[in-house]
C-alpha positions in Angstrom: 75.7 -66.2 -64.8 74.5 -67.2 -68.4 72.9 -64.4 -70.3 69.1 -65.3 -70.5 68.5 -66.8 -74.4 65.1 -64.6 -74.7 62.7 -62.6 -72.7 59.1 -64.3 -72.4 56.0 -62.1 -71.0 53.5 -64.6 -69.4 50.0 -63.4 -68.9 48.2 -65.1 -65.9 51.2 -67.1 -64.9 50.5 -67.1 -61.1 48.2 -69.7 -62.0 47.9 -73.2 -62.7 49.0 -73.7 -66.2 50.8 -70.4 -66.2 53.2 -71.1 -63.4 54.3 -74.4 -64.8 55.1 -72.9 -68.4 57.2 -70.3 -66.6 59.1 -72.3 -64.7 59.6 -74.7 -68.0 61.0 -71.2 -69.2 62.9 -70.5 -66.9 64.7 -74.5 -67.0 65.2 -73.5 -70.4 67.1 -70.1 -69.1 64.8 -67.6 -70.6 64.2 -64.3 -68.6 60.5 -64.4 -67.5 58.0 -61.6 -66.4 54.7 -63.1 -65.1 52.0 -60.3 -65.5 48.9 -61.6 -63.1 46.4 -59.2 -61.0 45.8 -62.4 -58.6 42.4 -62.4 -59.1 42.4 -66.1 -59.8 46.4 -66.4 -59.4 48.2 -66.9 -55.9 51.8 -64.9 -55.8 53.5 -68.6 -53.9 52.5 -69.9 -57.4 54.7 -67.5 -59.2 58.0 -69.6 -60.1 61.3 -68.0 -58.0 63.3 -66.5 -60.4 60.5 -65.0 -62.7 60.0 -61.4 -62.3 56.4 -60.5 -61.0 54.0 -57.7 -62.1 50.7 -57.5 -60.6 48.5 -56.1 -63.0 45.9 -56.7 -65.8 46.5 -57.4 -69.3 44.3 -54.4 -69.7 47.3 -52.6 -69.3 49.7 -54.2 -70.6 50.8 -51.4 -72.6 52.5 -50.1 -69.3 54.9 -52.8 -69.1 55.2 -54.5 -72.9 58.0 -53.2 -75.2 60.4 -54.1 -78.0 63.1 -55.9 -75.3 60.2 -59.2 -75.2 60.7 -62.2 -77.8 57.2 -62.9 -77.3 54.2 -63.5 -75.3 52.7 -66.3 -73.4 48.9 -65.5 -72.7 47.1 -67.8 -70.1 45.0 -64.6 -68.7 41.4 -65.9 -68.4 38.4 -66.5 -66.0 37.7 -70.4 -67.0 34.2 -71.3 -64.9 32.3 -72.8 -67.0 29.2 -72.4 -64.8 30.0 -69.0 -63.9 30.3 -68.0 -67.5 27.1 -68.6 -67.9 25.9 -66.8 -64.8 28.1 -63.4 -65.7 28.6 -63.5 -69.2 30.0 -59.7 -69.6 32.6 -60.3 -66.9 34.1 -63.0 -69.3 33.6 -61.0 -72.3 35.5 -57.8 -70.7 38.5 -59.8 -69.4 38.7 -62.8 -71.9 38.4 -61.1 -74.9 38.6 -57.0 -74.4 41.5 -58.0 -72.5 43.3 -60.3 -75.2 42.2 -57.2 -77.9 44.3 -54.6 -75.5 47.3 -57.1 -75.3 47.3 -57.8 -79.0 47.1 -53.8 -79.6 50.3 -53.3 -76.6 52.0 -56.2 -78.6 51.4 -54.2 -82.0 52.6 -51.0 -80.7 56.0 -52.7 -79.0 56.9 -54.8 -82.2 56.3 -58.0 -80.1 56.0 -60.3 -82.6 55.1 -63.6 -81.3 52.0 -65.2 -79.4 51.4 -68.3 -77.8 47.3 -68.8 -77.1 45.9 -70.8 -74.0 43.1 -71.7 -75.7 40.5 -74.7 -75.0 38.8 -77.5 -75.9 35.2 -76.1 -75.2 35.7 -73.8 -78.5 34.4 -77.4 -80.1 30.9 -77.6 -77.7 29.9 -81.2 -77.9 31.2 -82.4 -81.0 29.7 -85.0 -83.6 32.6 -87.4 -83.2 35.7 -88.4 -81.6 38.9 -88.0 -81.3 38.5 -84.3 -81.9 40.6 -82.6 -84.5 41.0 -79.2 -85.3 39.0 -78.9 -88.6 35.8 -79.8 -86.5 33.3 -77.5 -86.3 33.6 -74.7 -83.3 29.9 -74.5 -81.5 30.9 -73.6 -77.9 27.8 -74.6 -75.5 29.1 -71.5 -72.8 30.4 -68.0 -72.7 33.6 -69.3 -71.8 34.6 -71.2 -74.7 33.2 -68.9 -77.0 35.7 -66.1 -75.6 38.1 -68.2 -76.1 37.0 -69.2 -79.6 36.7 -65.1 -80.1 40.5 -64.7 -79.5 41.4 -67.5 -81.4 39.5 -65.6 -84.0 41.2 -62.3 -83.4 44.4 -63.7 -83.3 44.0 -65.3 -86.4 43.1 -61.7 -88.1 45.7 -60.4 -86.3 48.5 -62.9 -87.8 47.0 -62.1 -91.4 46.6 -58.2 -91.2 49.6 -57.5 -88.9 52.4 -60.5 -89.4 52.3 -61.9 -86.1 53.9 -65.5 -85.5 51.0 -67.1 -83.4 50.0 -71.0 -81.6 46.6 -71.5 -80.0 46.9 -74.1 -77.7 43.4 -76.3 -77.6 43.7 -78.4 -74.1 41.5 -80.7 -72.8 41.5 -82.2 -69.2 44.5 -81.0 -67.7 46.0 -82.5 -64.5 49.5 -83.1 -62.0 51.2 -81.3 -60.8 55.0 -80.0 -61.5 57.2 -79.6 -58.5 56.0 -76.5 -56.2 53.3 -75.9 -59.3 49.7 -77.2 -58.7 46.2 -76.5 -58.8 44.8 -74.4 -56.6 41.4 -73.3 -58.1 39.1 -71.6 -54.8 36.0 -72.9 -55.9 37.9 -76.4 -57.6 36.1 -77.5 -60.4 38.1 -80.7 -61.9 38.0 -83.8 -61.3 41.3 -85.3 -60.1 41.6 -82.6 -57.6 38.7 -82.8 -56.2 38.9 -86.8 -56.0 41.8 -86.1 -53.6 40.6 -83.8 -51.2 38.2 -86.7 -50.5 41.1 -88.8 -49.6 42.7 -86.2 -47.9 39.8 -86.2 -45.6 38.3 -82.6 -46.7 34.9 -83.4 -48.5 32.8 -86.8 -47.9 32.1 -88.7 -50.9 32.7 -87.3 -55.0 30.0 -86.9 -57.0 29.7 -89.4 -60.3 27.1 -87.4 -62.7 25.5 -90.3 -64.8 26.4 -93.5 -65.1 24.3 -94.5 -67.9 26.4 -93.4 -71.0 27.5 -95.2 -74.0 31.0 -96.0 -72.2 32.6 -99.1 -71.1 31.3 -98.3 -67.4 28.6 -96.1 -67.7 30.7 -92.8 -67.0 32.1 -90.3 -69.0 35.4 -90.2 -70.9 37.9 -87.6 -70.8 41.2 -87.4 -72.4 43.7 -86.3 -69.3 47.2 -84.5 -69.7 50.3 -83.9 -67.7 50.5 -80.1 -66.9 54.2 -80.7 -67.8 53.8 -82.2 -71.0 51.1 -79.3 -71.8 54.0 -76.9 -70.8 56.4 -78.5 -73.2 54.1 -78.1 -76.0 54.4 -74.3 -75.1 58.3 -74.2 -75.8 57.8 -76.1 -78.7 55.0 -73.6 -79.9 57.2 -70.8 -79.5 60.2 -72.3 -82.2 57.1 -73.4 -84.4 55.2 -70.0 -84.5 55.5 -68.5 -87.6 55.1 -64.9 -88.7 51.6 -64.6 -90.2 50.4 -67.9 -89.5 48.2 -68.6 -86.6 48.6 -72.4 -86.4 45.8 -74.4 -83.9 46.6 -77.6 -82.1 44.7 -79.7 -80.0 47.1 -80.7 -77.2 46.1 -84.4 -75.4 47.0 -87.8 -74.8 44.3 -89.2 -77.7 43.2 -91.9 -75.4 40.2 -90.9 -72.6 40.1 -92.3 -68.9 36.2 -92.4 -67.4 35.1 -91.2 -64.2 35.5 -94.1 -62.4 38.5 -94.8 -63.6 40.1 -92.0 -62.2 38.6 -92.7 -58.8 40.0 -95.9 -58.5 43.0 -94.7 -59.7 43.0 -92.5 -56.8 42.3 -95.0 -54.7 45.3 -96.8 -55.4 48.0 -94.3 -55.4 46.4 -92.7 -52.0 45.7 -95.6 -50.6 42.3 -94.5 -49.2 38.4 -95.0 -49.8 37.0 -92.6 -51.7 33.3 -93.1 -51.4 31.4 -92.2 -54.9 27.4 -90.8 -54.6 25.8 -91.3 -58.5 24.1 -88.0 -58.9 21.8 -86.7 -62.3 23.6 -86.2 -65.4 24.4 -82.5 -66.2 23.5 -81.1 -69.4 25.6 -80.8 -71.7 28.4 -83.2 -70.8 29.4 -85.0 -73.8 29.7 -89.3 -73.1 33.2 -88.9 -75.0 35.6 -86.2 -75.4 39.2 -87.7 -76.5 41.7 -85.2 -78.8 44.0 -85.9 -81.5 46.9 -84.4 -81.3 48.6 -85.3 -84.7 48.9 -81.7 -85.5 51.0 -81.0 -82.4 52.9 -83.8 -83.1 53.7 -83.1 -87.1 54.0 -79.5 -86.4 55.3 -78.6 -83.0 57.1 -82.1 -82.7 55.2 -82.9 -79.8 54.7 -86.3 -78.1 53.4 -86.1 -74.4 56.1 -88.2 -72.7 53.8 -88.5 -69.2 50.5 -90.3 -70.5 50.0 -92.7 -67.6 46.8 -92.0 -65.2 48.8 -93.4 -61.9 51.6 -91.2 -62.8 49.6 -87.7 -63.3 47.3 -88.3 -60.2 50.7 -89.2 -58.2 52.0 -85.9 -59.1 49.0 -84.3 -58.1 48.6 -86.2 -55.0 52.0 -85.3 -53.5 51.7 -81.7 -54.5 47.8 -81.8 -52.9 49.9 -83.4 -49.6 52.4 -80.4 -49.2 50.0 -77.8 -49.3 47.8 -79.7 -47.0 50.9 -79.5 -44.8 51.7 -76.3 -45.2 48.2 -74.7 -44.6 48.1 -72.7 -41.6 
């Protein structure tokens, strides 16, 4: 067996976005620790052949030293709603935990940082596509954690030399082999689209179909998990020791609500019956990225931009675990 070309840490890598990067890592034959205390994570989605640490990146110190090449952090609570319900348990774990892991990388002379970060760091911006000069004004607790760390880290890579990325997604979705979504409560959209054609909920709710779009409903701009997790191996030859470099990562071009449903409808092949429910505050009519950034700096193009294609993925992964439920 090949020796491994680096050593990768990945925080919160039991879960959707995490798992997915790690297995990319391991395709790539890194050595990979996933460090996740499965509060959000599930131990099947931890990629075979990645070593497993249950724990929090409270204590990463335990585990981190100078044998790592770098750092993959994806460790975060991400409800928006509940954010706003229990605000201090997203401060304490989004951002007192990403301050311990930068301190644990410090004092191991682990040197480089790749940032799951998010598109709600921008709120409801003033125009679209998004890019990452526009103003920050997070509407929730959870993007402003998020837009904390990225300002930690960025005070970090001045002060202390480290080579950093922040990663800004916006609606990610598919699935990768074995690696899917399996949020308990399930919040986005695709997923929840098919568990109405798998039978498990009645209708999907539409909120609003009054908005300045083509058909009323909103626009989101949706991206392959695997081309999200590509950008991540490409962040990690781009990061550069006391820069902390942000990119947007999306297709630039959104898909509405009801687009996706009738996507959904066609790759199933079953009705999914829609219910037009109130608007909910704060949802934006457009959010699309630009991703130039990613592209000139990371050399980034997302190869998987078709909607059939992502909710395809995502519907044969959403089939085998229907299968394989007890």
């Amino acid at each position: 067996m090949s020796k491994p070309q680096k050593k990768y840490l990945v925080t919160g890598g039991a879960g959707y976005v995490g798992s997915v990067v790690a297995q990319h890592l391991l395709e790539a034959g890194h050595a990979v620790t996933v460090l996740d205390d499965l509060s959000t994570g599930f131990r099947e989605g931890v990629p075979a052949g990645a070593e497993f640490i249950e724990g929090r990146i409270q204590d990463a110190a335990k585990w981190l030293d100078a044998s790592y090449d770098g750092v993959l952090h994806f460790a975060a609570y991400s409800q928006v709603g509940e954010s706003v319900a229990d605000p201090e348990k997203y401060w304490v774990n989004n951002v007192a935990g990403s301050l311990a892991l930068l301190a644990a990388m410090r004092d191991a002379g682990v040197r480089t940082l790749v940032f799951s970060s998010t598109a709600a760091t921008y709120g409801e911006p003033a125009t679209t596509p998004i890019t990452e000069s526009d103003a920050t004004a997070p509407t929730n607790p959870y993007g402003a954690t998020k837009l904390a760390v990225d300002h930690m880290i960025t005070g970090e890579a001045a002060a202390h030399g480290l080579a950093a990325v922040s990663l800004r997604y916006f609606n990610v979705a598919g699935a990768y082999g074995s690696c899917g979504e399996r949020h308990d409560p399930e919040s986005h959209l695709i997923p929840l689209v098919l568990q109405v054609a798998l039978g498990r909920r009645e209708s999907i709710s539409v909120y609003g179909d009054d908005y300045p779009t083509p058909d009323g409903t909103c626009v989101r701009d949706y991206i392959h998990v695997a081309d999200l997790a590509e950008a991540h191996l490409l962040a990690l030859d781009a990061a550069t020791a006391g820069e902390h470099l942000i990119c947007n990562l999306g297709n630039g071009n959104g898909f509405s609500v009801r687009e996706v449903v009738e996507t959904v409808r066609e790759v199933t092949g079953h009705p999914v019956p829609e219910v037009v429910a109130p608007r909910r505050a704060g949802d934006p009519a457009v959010l699309v990225a630009s991703a130039d950034t990613a592209r000139q700096r990371l050399g980034w193009t997302p190869s998987r931009p078709d909607l059939t294609g992502i909710v395809a993925d995502a519907w044969a992964f959403a089939r085998r675990e229907e299968t394989a439920a007890p």
